[in-house]
C-alpha positions in Angstrom: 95.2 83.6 114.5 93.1 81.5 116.6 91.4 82.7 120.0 90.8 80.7 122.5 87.3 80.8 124.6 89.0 82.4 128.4 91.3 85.0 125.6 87.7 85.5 124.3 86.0 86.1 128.1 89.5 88.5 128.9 88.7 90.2 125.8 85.2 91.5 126.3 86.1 92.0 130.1 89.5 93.5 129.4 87.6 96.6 127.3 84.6 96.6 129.9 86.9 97.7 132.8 89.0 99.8 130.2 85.3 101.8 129.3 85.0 102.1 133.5 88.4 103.8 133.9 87.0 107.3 133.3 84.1 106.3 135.4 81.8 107.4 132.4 80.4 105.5 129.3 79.2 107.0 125.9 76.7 105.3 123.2 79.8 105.5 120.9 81.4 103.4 123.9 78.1 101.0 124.0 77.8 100.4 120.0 81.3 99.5 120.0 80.9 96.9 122.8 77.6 95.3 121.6 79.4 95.0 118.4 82.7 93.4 119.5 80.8 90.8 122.2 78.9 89.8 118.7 81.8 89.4 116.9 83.6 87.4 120.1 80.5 85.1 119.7 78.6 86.1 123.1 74.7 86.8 123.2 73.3 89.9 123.2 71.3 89.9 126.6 74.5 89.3 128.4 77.1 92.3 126.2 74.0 94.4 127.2 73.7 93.6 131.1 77.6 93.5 131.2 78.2 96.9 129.9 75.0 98.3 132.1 76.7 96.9 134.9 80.2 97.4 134.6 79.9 101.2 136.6 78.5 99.5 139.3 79.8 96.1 140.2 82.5 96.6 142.9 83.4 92.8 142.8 84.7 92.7 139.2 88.7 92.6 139.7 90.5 95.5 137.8 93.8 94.1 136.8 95.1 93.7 133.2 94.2 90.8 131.3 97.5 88.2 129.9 96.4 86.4 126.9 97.9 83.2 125.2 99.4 84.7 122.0 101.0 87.8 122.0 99.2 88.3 118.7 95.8 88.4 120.7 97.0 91.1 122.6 98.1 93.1 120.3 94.9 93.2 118.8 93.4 94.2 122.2 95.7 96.5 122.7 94.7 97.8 119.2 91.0 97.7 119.8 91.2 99.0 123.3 92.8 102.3 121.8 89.6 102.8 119.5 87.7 102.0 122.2 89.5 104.8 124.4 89.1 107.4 121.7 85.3 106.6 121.1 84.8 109.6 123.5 86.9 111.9 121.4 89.4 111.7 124.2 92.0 109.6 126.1 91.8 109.3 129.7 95.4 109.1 131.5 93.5 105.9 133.5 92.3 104.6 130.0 96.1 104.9 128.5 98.3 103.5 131.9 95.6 100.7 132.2 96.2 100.1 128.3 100.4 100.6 129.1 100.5 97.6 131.6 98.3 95.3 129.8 101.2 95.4 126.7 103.5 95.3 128.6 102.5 92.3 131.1 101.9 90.5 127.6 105.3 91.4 126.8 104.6 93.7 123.9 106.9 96.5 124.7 106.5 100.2 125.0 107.9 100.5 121.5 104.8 98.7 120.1 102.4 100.8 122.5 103.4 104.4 121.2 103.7 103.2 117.5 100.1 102.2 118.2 98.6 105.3 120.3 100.3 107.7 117.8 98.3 105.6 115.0 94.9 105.9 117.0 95.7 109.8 117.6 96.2 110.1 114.0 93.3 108.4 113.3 91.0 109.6 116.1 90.5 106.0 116.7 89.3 103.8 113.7 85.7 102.4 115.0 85.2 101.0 111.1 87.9 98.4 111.7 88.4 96.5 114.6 91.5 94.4 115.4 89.5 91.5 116.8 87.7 90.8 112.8 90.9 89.4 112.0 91.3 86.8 114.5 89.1 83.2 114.4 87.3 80.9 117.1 
């Protein structure tokens, strides 16, 4: 599935506010953000000083991200579960915040626990990430 360049900017942004939610980042957190703003094509420098900053920046808006293909946000939605689990836990902010970005992409509730029920089986999988599968 192709990916647009603003589903690509929602994307990166849409998992930087989701790492924020329990107002605390791990490495595990960090790896997994360098590596997905590499694989969405953006440069280094700027994955690094975006995560850095995300704590602090007051300005950034916090609302769920709608993409163009429900596909592409299913794969967030995927993605944003690992993410939420590279702690080794999920924050009630990290899983509503996750619940109203599926379902303002219309993705259902039905979708969203099949999905969290995977990642708690799976503790999150960081060795596969959603967003590998789709192209620019």
């Amino acid at each position: 599935m192709k990916m647009t360049l603003k589903d690509r900017s929602l994307y990166f942004k849409g998992l930087l506010l989701l790492i924020r939610k329990d107002r605390q980042t791990v490495q595990a957190e960090v790896d997994l953000m360098k590596r997905i703003g590499g694989i969405l094509g953006f440069e280094k420098q700027f994955c690094e000083e975006a995560i850095a900053d995300i704590l602090k920046n007051p300005y950034i808006v916090d609302e769920p991200s709608r993409f163009s293909k429900k596909g592409v946000a299913a794969c967030f939605i995927r993605d944003g579960l690992s993410l939420a689990f590279a702690d080794e836990e999920l924050h009630p902010s990290e899983e509503q915040w996750l619940r109203s970005t599926a379902d303002l992409n219309g993705l259902g509730m039905d979708f969203f626990n099949g999905e969290l029920q995977k990642a708690r089986d799976e503790g999150g999988n960081l060795k596969r990430l959603s967003v590998e599968d789709l192209t620019f």
